[in-house]
C-alpha positions in Angstrom: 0.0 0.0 0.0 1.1 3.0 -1.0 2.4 5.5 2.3 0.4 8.9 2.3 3.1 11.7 2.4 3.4 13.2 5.7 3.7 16.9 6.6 7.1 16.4 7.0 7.7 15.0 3.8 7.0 18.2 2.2 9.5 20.4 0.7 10.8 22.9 3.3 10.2 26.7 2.3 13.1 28.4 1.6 15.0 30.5 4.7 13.8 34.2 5.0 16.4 36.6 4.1 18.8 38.0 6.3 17.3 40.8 8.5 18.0 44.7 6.6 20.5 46.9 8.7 17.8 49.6 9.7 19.1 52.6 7.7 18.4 50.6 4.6 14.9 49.3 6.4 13.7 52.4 6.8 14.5 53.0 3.0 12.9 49.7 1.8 9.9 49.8 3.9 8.9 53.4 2.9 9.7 52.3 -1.1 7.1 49.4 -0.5 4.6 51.5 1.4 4.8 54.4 -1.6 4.1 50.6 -4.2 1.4 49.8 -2.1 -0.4 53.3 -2.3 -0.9 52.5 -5.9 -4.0 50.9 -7.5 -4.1 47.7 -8.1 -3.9 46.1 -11.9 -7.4 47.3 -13.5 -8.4 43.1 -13.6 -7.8 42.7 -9.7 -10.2 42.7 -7.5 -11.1 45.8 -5.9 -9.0 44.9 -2.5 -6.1 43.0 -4.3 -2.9 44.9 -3.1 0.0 45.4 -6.1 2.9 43.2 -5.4 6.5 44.1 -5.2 7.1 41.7 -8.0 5.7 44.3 -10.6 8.5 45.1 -12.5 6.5 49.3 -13.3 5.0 51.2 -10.8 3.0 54.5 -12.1 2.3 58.0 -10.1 -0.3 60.3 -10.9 2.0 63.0 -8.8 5.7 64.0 -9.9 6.8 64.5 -6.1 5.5 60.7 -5.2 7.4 59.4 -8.3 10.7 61.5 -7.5 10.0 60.6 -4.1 10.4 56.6 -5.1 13.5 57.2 -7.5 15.5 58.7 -4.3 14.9 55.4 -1.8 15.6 53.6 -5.1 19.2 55.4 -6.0 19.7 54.8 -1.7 18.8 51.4 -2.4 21.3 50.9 -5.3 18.6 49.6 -7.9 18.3 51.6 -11.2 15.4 53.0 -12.6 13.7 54.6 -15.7 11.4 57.7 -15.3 9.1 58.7 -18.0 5.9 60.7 -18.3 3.5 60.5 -20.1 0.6 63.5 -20.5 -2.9 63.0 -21.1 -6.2 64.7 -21.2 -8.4 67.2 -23.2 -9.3 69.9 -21.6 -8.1 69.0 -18.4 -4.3 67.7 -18.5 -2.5 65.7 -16.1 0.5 63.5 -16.0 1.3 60.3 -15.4 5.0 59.0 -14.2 5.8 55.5 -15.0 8.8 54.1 -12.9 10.6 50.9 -14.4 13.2 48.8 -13.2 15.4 47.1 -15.9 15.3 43.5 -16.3 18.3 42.3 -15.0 17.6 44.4 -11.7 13.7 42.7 -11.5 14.9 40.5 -9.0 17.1 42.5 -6.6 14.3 45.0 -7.2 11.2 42.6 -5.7 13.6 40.8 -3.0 14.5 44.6 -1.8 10.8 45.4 -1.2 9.7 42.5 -0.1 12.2 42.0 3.0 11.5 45.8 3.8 7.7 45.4 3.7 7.8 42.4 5.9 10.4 43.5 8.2 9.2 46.9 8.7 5.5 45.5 9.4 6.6 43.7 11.6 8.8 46.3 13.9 6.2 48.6 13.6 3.0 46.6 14.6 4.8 44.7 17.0 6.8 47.1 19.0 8.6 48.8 20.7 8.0 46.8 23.5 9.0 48.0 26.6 12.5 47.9 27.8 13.7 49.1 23.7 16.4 50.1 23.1 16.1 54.5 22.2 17.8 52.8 18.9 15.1 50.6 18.1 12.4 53.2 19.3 13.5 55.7 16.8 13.3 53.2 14.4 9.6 52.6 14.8 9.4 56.4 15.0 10.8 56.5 11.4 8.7 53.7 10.2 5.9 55.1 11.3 6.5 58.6 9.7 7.8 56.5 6.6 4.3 54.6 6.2 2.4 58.0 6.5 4.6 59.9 4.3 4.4 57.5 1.7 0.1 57.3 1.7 0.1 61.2 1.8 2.3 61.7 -1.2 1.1 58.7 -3.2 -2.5 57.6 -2.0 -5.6 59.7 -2.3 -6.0 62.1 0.1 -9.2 63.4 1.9 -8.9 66.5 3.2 -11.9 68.0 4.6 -12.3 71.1 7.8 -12.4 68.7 9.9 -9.9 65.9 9.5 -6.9 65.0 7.4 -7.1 61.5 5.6 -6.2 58.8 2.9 -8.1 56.5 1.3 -6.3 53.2 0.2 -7.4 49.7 -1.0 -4.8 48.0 0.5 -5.8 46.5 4.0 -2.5 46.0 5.7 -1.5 49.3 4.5 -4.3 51.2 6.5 -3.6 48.6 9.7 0.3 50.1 9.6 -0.7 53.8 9.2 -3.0 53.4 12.3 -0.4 51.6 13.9 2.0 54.3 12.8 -0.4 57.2 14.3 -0.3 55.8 17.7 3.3 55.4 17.5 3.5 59.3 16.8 1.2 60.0 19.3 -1.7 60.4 17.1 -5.1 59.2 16.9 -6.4 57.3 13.7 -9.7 56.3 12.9 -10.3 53.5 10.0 -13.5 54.0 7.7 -14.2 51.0 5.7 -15.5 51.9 2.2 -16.7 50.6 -1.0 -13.5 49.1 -2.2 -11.1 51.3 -0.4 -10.3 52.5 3.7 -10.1 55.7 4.7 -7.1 56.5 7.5 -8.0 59.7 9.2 -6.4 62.2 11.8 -8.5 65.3 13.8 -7.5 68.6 12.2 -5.4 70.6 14.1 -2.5 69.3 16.4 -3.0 65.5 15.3 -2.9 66.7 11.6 0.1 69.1 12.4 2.3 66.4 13.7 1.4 63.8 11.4 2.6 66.6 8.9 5.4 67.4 10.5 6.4 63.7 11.2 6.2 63.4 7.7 7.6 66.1 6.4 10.9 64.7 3.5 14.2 64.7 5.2 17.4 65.3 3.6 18.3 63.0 0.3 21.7 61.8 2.2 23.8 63.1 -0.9 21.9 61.0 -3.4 21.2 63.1 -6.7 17.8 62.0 -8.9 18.6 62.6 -12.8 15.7 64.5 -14.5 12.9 62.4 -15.8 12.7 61.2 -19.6 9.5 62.1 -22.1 8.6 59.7 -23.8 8.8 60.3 -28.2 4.9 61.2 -28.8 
């Protein structure tokens, strides 16, 4: 009779990568929080996130597109900028970020660890006894996530509160996680195929602005974007 494979007898998944050093976390992490901010391929399902695996990325908003070329250069993966304008009587651009073949790999790998790795220092910590290290870490992560959804997700700004709206789940539980790390309160509004992330106007929305605000580009120079032949 023939033996049923066991559990065991299963192939073993591969071993995660080696944990980031944390200046490059912080780089990674906010490069897959800015990918995840984008809408997902038009044949997804409305709360499909985008991979990392994707080998473009598109922005509706040059400072979110410049914004992903800079963690890129940190990161040492190369990148192609074009933009593309459309429209009638109302223009707009679009900025299409790609990543050359050959890099596709280190590319996905690069975002992936960061996502994973920063999810999980943020929503899991500090705990107490940290480090001040590791607590300024989460601080940055959390300013990270938030900088990323206000440059490249859609915001909602009303009198009354500051806010993004996102379709991906995990996203919205790290900004809320995030807020409370900066001292903020969040408040999660489940939509029609999207979650709005909010903050009170006033202080809340000033230090989640000012959490956010860029920092210095740490020497790194962004090469001017390339138009596309019409």
């Amino acid at each position: 009779m023939t033996r049923e494979p066991a559990l065991l007898d299963r192939p073993r998944s591969p071993a995660p990568p080696p944990p980031l050093d944390w200046l490059t976390l912080g780089d990674a992490f906010e490069a897959a929080c800015l990918l995840r901010c984008t809408p997902p391929p038009t044949a997804a399902r409305p709360s499909a996130a985008r991979t990392a695996h994707a080998p473009g990325v598109e922005f509706n908003r040059e400072d979110a597109a410049q914004r992903m070329r800079q963690l890129l250069a940190r990161l040492d993966i190369p990148v192609t900028h074009e933009v593309a304008v459309g429209g009638l009587r109302r223009r707009y651009e679009l900025h299409r970020l790609w990543v050359p073949k050959e890099q596709q790999g280190a590319y996905a790998r690069m975002l992936d660890a960061g996502w994973w790795q920063g999810r999980r220092e943020l929503l899991g910590g500090p705990l107490p006894g940290a480090s001040p290290a590791r607590r300024r870490l989460v601080s940055r992560l959390a300013a990270a996530a938030w900088r990323s959804a206000l440059l490249a997700a859609g915001r909602h700004v009303r009198r009354h509160i500051l806010g993004v709206r996102l379709t991906d789940r995990e996203l919205a539980a790290v900004l809320i996680r995030g807020a409370a790390v900066l001292d903020v309160p969040a408040r999660l509004h489940p939509g029609t195929g999207c979650f709005l992330v909010s903050v009170a106007d006033g202080p809340d929305r000033a230090r989640i602005l000012s959490s956010a605000a860029l920092e210095p580009a740490r020497g790194v120079g962004v090469p001017p974007a390339r138009r596309p032949a019409c």
